[in-house]
C-alpha positions as CSV (number, residue, x, y, z in Angstrom):
1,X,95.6,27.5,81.3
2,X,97.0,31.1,81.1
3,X,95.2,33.8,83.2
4,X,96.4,37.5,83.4
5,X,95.6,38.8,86.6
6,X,92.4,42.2,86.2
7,X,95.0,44.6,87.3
8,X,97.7,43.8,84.3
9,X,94.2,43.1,82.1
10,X,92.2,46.3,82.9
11,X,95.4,48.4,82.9
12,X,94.4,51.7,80.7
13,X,96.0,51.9,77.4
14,X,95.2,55.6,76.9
15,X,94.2,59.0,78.5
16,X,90.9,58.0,77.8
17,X,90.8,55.1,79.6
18,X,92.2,56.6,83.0
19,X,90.2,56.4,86.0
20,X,90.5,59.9,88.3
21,X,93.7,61.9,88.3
22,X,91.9,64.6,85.5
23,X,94.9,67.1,86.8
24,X,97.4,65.2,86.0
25,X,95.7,64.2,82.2
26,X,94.4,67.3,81.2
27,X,97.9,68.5,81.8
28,X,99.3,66.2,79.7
29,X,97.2,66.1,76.6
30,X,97.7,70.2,77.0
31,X,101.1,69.7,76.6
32,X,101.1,66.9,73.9
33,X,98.6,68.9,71.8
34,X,100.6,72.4,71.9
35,X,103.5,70.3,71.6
36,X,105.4,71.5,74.6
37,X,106.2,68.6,76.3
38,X,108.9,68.9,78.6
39,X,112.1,66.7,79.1
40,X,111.6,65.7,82.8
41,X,108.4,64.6,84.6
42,X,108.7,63.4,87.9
43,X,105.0,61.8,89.1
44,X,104.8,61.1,92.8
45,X,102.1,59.4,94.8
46,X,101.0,56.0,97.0
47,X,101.1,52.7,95.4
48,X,98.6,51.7,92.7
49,X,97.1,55.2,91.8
50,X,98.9,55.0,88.2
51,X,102.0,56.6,88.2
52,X,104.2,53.7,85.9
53,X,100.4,53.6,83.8
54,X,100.8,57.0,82.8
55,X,104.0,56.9,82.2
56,X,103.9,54.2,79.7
57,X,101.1,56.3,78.4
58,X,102.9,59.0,77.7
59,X,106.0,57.2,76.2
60,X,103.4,55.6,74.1
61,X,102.2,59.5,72.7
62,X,105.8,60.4,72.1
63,X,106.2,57.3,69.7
64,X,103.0,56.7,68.3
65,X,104.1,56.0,64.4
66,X,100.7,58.7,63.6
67,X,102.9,61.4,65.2
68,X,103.3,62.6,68.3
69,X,99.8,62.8,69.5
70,X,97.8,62.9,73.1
71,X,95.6,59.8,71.3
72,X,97.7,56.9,70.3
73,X,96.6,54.7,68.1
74,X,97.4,51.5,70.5
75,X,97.7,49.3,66.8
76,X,101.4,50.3,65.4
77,X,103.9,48.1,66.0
78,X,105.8,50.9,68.7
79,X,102.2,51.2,70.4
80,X,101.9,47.4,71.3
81,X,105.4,46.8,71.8
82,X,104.9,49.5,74.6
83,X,102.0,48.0,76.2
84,X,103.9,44.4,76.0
85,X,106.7,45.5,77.7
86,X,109.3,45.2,74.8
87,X,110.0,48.6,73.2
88,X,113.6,49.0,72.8
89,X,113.9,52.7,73.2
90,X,111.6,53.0,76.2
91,X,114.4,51.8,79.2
92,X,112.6,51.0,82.5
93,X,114.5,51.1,85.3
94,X,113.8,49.9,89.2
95,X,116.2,52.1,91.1
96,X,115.1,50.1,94.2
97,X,117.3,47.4,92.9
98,X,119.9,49.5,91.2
99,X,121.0,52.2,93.4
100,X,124.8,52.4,93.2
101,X,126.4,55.1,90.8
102,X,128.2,52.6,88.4
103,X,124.2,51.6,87.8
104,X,123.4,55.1,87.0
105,X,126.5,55.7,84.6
106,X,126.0,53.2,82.8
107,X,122.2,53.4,82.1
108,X,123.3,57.2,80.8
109,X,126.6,56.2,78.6
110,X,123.7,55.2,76.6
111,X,122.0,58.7,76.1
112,X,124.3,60.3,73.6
113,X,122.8,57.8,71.8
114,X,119.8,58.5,69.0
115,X,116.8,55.8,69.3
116,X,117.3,52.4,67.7
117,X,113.4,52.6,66.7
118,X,111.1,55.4,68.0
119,X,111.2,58.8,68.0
120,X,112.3,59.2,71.6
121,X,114.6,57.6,74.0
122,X,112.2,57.4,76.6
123,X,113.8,56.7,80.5
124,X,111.5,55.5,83.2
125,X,113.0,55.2,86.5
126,X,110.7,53.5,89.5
127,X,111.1,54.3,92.4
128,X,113.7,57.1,92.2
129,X,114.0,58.2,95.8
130,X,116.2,54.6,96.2
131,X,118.6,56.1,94.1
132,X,122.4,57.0,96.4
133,X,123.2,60.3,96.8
134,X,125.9,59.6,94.2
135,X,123.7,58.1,91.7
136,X,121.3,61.5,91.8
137,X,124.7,63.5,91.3
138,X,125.6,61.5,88.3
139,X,121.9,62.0,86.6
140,X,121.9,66.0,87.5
141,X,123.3,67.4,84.7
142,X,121.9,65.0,82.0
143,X,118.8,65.5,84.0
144,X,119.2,69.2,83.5
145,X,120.5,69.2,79.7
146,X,119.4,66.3,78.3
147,X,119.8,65.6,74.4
148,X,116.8,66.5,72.3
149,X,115.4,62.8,71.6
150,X,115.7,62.1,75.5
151,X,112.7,62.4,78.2
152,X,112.8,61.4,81.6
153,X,109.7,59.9,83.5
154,X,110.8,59.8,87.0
155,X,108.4,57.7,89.5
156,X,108.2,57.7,93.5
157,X,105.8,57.0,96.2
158,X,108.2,59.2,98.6
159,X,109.3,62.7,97.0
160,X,111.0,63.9,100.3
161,X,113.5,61.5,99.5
162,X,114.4,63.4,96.4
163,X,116.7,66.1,96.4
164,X,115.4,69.3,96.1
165,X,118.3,69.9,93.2
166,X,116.4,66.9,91.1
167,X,112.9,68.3,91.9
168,X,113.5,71.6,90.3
169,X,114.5,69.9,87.2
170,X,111.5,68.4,86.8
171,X,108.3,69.0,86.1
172,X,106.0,67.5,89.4
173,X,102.4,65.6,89.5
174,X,101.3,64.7,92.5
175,X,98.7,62.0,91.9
176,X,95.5,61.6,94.4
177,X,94.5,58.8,96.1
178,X,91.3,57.5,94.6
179,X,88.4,58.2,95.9
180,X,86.0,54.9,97.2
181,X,83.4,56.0,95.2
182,X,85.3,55.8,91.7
183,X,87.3,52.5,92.4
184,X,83.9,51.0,93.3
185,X,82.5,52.0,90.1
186,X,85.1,51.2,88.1
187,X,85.6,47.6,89.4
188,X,81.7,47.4,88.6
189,X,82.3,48.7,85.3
190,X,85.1,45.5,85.1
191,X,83.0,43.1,86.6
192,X,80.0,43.9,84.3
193,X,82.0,43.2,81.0
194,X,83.6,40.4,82.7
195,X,80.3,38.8,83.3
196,X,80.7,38.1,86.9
197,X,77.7,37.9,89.4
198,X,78.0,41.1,92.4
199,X,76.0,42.9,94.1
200,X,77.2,46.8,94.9
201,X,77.5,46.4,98.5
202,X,80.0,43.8,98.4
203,X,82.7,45.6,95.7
204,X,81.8,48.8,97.9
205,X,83.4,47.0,100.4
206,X,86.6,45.7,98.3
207,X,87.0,49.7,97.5
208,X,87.3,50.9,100.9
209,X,89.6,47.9,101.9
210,X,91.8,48.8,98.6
211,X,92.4,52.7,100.8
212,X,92.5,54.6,97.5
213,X,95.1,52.5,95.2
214,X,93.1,51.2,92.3
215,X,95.6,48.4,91.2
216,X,95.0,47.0,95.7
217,X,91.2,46.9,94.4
218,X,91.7,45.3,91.4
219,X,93.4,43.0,93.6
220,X,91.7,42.4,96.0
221,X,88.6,41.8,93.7
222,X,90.7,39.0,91.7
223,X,90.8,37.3,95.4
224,X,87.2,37.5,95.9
225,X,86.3,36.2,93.0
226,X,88.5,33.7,93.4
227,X,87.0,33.1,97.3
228,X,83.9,33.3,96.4
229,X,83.9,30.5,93.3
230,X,83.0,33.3,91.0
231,X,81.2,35.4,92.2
232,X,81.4,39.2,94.2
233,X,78.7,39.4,97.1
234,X,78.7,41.3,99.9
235,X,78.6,37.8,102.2
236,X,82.1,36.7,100.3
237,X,83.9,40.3,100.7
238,X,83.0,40.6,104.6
239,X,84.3,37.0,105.2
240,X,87.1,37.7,103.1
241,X,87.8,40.8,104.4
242,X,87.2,39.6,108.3
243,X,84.4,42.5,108.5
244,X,81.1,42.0,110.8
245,X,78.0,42.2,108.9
246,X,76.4,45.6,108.4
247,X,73.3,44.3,110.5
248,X,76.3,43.5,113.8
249,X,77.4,48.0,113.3
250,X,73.7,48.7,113.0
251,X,72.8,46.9,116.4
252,X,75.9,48.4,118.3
253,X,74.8,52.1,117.0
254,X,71.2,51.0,118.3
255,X,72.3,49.9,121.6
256,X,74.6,53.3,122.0
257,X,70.7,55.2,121.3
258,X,69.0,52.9,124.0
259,X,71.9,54.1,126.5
260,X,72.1,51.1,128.6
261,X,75.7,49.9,129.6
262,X,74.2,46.0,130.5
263,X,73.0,45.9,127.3
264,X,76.0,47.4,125.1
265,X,78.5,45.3,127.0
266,X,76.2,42.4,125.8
267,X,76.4,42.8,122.2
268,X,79.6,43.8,122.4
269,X,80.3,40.2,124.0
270,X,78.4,38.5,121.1
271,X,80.7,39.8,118.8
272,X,83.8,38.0,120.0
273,X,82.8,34.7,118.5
274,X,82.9,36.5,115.0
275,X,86.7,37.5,115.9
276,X,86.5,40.8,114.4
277,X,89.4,43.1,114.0
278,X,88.3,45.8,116.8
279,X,90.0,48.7,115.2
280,X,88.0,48.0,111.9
281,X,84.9,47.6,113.9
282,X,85.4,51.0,115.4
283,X,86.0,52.5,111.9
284,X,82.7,50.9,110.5
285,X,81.0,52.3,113.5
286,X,82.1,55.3,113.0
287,X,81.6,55.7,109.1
288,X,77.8,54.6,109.8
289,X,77.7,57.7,112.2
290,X,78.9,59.8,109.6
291,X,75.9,58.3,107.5
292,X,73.3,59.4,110.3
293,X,74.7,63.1,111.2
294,X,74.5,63.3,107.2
295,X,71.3,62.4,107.6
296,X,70.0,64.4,110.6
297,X,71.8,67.9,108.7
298,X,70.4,66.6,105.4
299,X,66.8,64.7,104.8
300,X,67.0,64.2,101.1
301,X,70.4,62.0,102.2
302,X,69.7,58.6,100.6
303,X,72.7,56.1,102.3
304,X,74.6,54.7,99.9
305,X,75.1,50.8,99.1
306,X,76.2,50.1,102.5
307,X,73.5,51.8,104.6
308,X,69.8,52.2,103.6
309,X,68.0,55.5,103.9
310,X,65.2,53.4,106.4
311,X,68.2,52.2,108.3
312,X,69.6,55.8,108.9
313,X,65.9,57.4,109.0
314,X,65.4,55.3,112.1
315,X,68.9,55.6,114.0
316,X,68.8,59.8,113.0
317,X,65.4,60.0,115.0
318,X,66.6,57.4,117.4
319,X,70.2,59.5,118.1
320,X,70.1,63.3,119.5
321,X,72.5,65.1,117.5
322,X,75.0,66.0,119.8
323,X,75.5,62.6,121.0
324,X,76.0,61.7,117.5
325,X,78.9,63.7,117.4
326,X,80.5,62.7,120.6
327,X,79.9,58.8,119.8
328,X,82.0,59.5,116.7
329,X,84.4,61.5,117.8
330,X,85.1,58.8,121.2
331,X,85.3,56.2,118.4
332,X,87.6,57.1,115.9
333,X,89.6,58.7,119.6
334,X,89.4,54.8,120.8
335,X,90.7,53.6,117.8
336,X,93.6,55.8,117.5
337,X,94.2,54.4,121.6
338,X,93.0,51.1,120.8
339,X,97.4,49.7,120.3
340,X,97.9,50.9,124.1
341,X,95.2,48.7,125.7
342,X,95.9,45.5,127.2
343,X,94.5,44.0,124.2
344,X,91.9,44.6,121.3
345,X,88.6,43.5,122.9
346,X,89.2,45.5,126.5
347,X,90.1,49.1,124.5
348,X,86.9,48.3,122.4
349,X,84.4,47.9,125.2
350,X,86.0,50.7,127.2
351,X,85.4,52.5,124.1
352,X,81.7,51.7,124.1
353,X,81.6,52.6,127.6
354,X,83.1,56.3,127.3
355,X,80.7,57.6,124.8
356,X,78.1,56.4,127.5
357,X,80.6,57.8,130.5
358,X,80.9,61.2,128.9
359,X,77.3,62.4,127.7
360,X,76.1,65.1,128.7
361,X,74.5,64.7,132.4
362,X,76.8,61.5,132.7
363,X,73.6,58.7,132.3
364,X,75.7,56.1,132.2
365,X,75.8,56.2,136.1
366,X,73.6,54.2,138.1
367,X,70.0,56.2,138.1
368,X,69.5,57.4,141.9
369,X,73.7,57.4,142.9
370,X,75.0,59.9,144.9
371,X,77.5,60.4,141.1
372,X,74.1,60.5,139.3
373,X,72.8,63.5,141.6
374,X,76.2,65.1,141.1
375,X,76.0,64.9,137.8
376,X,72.5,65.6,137.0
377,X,72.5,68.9,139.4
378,X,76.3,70.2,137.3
379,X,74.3,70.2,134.2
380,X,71.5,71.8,135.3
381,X,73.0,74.7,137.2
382,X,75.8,75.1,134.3
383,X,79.5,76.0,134.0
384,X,79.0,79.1,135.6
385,X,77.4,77.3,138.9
386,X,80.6,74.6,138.9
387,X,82.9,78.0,139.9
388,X,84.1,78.7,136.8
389,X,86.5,82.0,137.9
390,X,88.7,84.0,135.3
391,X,89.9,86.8,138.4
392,X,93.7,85.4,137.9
393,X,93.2,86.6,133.8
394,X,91.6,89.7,134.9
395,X,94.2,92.4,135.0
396,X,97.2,92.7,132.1
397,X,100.1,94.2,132.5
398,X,101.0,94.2,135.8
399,X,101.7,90.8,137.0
400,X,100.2,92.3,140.5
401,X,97.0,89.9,141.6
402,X,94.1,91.8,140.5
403,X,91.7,91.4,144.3
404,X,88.6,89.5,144.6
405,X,87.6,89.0,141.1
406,X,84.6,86.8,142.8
407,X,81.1,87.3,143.8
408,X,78.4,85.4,145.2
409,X,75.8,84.1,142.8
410,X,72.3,84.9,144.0
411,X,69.8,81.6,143.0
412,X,72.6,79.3,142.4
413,X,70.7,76.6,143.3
414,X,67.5,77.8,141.7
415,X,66.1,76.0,138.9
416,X,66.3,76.6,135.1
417,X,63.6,78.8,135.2
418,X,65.4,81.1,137.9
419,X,65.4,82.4,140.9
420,X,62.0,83.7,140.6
421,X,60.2,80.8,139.2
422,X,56.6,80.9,140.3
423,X,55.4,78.2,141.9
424,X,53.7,75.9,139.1
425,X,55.2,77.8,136.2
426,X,56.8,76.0,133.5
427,X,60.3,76.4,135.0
428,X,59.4,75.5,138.7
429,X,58.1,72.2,136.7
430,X,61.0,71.7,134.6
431,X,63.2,72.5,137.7
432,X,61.5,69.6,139.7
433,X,61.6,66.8,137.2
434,X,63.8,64.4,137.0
435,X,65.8,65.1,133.9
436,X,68.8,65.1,132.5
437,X,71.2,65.7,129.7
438,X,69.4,66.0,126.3
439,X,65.5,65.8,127.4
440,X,66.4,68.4,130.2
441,X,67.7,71.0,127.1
442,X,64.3,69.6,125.3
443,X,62.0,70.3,128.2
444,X,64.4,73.6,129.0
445,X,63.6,75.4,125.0
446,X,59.9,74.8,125.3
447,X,56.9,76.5,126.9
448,X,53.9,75.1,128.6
449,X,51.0,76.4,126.6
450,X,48.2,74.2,128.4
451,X,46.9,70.7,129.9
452,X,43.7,68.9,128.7
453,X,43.7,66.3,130.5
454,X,46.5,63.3,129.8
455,X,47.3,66.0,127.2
456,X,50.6,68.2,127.8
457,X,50.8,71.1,124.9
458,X,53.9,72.4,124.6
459,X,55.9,75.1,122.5
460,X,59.2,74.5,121.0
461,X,61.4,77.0,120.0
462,X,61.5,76.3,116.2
463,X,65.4,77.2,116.6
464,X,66.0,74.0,118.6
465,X,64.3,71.5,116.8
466,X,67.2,69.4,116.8
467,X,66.4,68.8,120.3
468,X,63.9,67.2,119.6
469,X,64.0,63.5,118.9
470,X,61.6,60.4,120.3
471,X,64.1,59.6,122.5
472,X,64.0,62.5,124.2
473,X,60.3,63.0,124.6
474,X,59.8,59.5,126.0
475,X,61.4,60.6,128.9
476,X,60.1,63.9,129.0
477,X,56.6,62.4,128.8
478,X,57.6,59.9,131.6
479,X,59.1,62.4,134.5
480,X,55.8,64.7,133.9
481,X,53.7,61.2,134.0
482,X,55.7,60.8,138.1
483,X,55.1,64.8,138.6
484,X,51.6,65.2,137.8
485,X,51.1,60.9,139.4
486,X,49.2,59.7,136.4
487,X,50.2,58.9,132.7
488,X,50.2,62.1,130.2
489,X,51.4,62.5,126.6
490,X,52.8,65.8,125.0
491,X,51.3,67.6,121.9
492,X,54.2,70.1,120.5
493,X,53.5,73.0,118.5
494,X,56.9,74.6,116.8
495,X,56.2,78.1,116.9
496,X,58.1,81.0,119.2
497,X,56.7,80.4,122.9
498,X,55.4,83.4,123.8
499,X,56.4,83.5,127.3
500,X,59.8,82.9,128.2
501,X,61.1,79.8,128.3
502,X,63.4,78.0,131.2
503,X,66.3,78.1,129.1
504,X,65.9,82.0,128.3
505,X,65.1,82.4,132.2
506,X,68.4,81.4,132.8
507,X,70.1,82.9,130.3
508,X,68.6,85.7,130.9
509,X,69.6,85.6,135.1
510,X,73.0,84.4,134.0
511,X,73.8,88.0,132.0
512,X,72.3,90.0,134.8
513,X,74.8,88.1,137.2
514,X,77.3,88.8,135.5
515,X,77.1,92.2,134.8
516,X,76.9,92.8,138.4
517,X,80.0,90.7,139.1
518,X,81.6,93.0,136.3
519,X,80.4,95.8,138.1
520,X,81.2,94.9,141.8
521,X,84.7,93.9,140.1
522,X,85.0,97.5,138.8
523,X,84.1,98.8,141.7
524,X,86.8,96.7,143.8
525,X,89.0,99.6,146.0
526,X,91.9,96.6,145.3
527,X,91.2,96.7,141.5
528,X,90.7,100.5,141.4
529,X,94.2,101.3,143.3
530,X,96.1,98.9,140.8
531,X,94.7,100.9,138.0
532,X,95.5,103.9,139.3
533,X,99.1,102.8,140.2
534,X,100.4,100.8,137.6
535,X,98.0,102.1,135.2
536,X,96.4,98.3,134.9
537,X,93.6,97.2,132.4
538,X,90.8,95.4,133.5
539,X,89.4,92.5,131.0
540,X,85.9,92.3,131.5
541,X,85.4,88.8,129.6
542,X,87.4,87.4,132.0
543,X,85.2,88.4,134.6
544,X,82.8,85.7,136.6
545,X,80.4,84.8,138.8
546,X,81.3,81.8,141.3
547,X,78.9,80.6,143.9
């Protein structure tokens, strides 16, 4: 029994039937229709994205028996010979496999020579970069004057390789790498008229493995079809493909929400009996964090075949936003480091253990260590408390060291609601919980406006809503349950607080400090004489407050 494999079957016959690459079409059929086609095309690109297909397309326009044409009519004897493989005046030519220069003379002793059938001599040389330097000097000047009823369809997957005297003869089309969303439909659109059982999820799959080269997809859907007795499902493609199960990414992502090390390292344990491939692992992790910061910037995001909207509904509410982003930018980090760890399954879990490590407020410490204090009081005071000091920037242009560029920080070690807070404002509260990272910023942009009982009203600042996740006000609601010593819940109102909030207390101390460290900088007799002397210029954003 004879079988022709979907990527020889499904090969396009015609402009029409092309799938992407509209650039390098719409070019074309321009040129065909005006009838100003030119004598050398050079089409460059990865594997499988169509170059050899359009070039057997166009060779097919040139010697269409209707006339040159951009629509062939794929029934005259030159159109099928074409798509069998047997025209006589179309010459293809694998330079991988001849690249000396008595190849190349001989293939063009031939060219003085008018077709035997068609109306061009059509040339189409694969691979052309393989070609010796000789060879490429032998094909320049027919390449550059080529007789009338000769074209050239150069193809290569590496165009640096060309010389730059063989690129300016030619006229250059870069083709794209597909897009996942257009090999998966396409390979739906084959498996439909094929009559195969799928589901979407499962050739979604195949059409991110096939990295945008529609012939790898075509491929790699013959061999799931073949693995899975007939039939495309999502099941077959991830144990084809040696990919977890969406629900295995979905837990991890959950676990990284719930912020407990014991817990990640656990399920990241359970996965080793599936043997996945780690780096792919990281790279589904990451494209479902994609899904959910799409989600979070975006609320009419619906998923795709992959990932539900419920699914990312409940990790976007479950995930503040900027952890989001510094999950994903630690995983696809890991997985670039992932070759120099001592193997696969350590740089993973270290992986999953740095996006806890480096939050903001560093909770991935043990609660109550003398780390966790450390931690927790840095990213409450801010960078300007750590001794953050620019004095060394502060002068230019005299290479002379500028003085004390330093002065002391009044209420350093105040809370968020400064130095002043009253005692039982908003800010002396929010300074004497214990909070940290995201639900301190949440309690930080709000202000109290009342208690009723268990009830805690607050108002946010509508411009930090983001803040704002369940998450986050579970712990808020339990560090005011141990300050006030019985259970409360919180009531938020999104409107502008009307008095100031902790965050704008600080922000607000913050400028006033260090516009008198600019001025007590200014007003440095060490600072003054350089300017006077050397005629030095003082950088005020350099300037800072230190404790």
């Amino acid at each position: 029994m004879s079988y022709t494999a979907l990527a020889r079957k499904w090969r396009p016959k015609n402009f029409s039937e092309l799938v992407g690459q509209e650039h390098v079409r719409r070019a074309l059929v321009n040129a065909l229709k005006s009838g100003r086609v030119h004598h050398a095309f050079l089409f460059t690109g990865t594997r499988g994205v169509g170059k050899t297909t359009i070039a057997r397309i166009l060779a097919k326009c040139l010697n269409c028996e209707t006339g040159v044409t951009a629509e062939p009519c794929g029934v005259c004897a030159s159109c099928r010979d074409i798509d069998a493989g047997r025209f006589v005046d179309l010459i293809e030519v694998d330079a991988a496999s001849r690249t000396k220069v008595d190849d190349t003379r001989e293939l063009l002793d031939n060219v003085q020579y008018m077709p035997a059938r068609g109306r061009y001599k059509v040339y189409l040389i694969d691979e052309v970069h393989m070609l010796s330097t000789h060879s490429f000097n032998a094909l320049l000047k027919t390449l550059e004057e080529p007789p009338p009823h000769v074209k050239f369809l150069l193809a290569t997957t590496d165009p640096q390789k060309v010389p730059v005297t063989v690129l300016s003869r030619c006229l250059q089309f870069n083709l794209k790498r597909l897009p996942a969303g257009e090999i998966a439909a396409h390979l739906e659109s084959i498996l439909r008229h094929e009559g195969i059982a799928h589901d979407a999820a499962g050739v979604r799959l195949v059409a991110q493995a096939a990295d945008g080269s529609m012939r790898d997809g075509l491929s790699l859907l013959d061999q799931l079809i073949a693995f899975g007795a007939g039939q495309a499902g999502e099941a077959e493609a991830r144990a084809m493909l040696g990919t977890l199960a969406r629900d295995q990414v979905v837990r991890l992502a959950e676990l990284l929400a719930e912020q407990q090390p014991a817990a990640l390292m656990r399920g990241a344990h359970e996965l080793e009996q599936f043997a996945p491939d780690y780096a792919q692992l990281l790279d589904e992790l990451a494209g479902l964090l994609v899904r959910v910061a799409l989600r979070q910037a975006l609320p009419d995001y619906q998923g795709d075949e992959l990932f539900a909207a419920e699914v990312l509904e409940r990790l976007a509410r479950a995930l503040a936003p900027e952890d989001l982003q510094l999950f994903y930018q630690t995983a696809i980090t890991g997985n670039r480091d992932l070759a120099l760890a001592p193997d696969p399954r350590t740089g993973f879990e270290m992986t999953l253990l740095r996006m806890l490590a480096f939050r903001p407020g560093g909770e991935a410490a043990a609660p109550g260590s003398a780390r966790s204090s450390a931690m927790d009081e840095s990213a409450r005071l801010g960078p300007a408390a750590r001794g953050e000091t620019a004095a060394s920037r502060a002068t230019a242009g005299t290479g002379a060291a500028p003085g004390n560029a330093s002065t002391s920080r009044p209420g350093a070690d105040a809370p968020p609601g400064g130095a002043a807070a009253a005692p039982g404002s908003w800010g002396a509260i929010v300074g004497a919980l214990e909070l940290s990272g995201a639900a301190r910023q949440l309690a930080s942009h709000c202000a109290l406006l009342g208690r009723q009982g268990a009830v805690v009203r607050l108002a946010l600042d509508p411009h930090h809503q983001l803040v704002r996740t369940p998450v986050q006000e579970e712990k808020l609601a339990q560090a005011l349950s141990r300050y006030y010593g019985e259970p409360v819940r919180l009531e938020f109102v999104s409107v502008a607080p009307e008095a100031e909030t902790p965050a704008q207390a600080q922000q607000r101390l913050s400028q006033q400090e260090l516009a008198s460290a600019r001025r007590a900088f200014e007003a440095d007799p060490g600072v003054q004489g350089l300017r006077e002397r050397f005629g030095a210029t003082v950088l005020p954003e350099t300037v800072r407050p230190v404790k």
